[in-house]
C-alpha positions as CSV (number, residue, x, y, z in Angstrom):
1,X,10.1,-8.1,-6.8
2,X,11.9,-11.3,-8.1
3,X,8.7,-13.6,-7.0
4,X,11.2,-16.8,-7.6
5,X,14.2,-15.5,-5.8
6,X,11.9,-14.9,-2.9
7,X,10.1,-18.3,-2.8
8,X,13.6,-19.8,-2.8
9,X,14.7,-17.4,-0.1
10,X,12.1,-18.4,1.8
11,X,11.9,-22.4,1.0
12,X,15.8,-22.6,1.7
13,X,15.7,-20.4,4.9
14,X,18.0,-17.8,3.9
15,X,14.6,-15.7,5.2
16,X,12.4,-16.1,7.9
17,X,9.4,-14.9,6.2
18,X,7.4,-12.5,4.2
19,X,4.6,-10.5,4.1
20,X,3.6,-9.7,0.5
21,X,0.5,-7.4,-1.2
22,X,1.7,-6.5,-4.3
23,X,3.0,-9.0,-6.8
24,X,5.3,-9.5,-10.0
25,X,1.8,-10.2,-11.9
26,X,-1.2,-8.9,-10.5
27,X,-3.2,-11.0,-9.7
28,X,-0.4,-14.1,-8.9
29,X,-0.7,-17.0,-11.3
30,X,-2.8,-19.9,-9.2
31,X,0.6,-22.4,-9.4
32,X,2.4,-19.6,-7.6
33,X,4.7,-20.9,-5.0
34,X,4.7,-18.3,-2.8
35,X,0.9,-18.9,-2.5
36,X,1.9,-22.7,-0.7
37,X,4.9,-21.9,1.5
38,X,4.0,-21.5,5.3
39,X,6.2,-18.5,6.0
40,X,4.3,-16.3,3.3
41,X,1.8,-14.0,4.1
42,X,0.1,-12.9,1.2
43,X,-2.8,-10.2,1.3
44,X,-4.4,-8.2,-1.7
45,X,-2.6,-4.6,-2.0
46,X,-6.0,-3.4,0.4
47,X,-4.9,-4.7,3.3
48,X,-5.1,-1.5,4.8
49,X,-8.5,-1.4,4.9
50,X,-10.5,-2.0,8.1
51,X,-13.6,0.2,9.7
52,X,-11.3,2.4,11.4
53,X,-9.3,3.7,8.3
54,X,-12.3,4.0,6.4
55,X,-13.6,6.2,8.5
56,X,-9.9,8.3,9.6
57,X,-9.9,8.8,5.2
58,X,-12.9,10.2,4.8
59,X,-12.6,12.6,8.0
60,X,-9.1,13.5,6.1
61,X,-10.7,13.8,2.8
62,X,-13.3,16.3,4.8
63,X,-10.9,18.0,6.3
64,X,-9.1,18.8,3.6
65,X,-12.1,20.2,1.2
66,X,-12.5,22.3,4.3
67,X,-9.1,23.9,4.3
68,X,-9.5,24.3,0.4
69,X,-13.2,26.1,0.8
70,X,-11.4,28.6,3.5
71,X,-8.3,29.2,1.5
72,X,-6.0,27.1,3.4
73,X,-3.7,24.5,1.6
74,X,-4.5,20.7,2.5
75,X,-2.9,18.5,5.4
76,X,-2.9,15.9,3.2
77,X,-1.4,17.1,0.3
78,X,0.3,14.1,-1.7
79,X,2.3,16.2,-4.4
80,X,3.3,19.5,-2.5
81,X,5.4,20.8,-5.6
82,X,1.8,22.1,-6.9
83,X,1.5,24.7,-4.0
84,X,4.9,26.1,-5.4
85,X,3.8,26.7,-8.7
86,X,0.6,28.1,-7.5
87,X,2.7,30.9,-5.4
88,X,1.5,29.4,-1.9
């Protein structure tokens, strides 16, 4: 991401706004403009987390240990290319 194309974008209109969570230097510089423009919405990259998705991951991490103890491949399998080269 361009972070100064973007704070002009959004200073100058051409946008609306912005929702941000990962940045051009993690974490931003503390003079960052984006962090001072109303129409930005910056978060840290977790800003998935709450209480629910906590729990929904580690029900899916379960789930999938599960699968893997009874022979089954997993749900929730990032990088499926590895089932391929395992011949399942």
């Amino acid at each position: 991401m361009d972070t100064k194309a973007l704070a002009r974008a959004l200073r100058e209109g051409w946008i609306a706004g912005a929702g941000i969570d990962v940045y051009e230097r993690e974490p931003p510089e503390p003079g960052e403009e984006l962090l001072s423009l109303p129409n930005a919405v910056l978060s840290p990259h977790i800003s998935w987390y709450s209480e629910e998705s906590a729990w929904d991951i580690r029900v899916k991490i379960v789930e999938d240990i599960r699968r893997f103890c009874e022979g089954k491949p997993p749900r929730f399998l990032v990088n499926p290319e590895v089932l391929q080269r395992r011949g399942t």
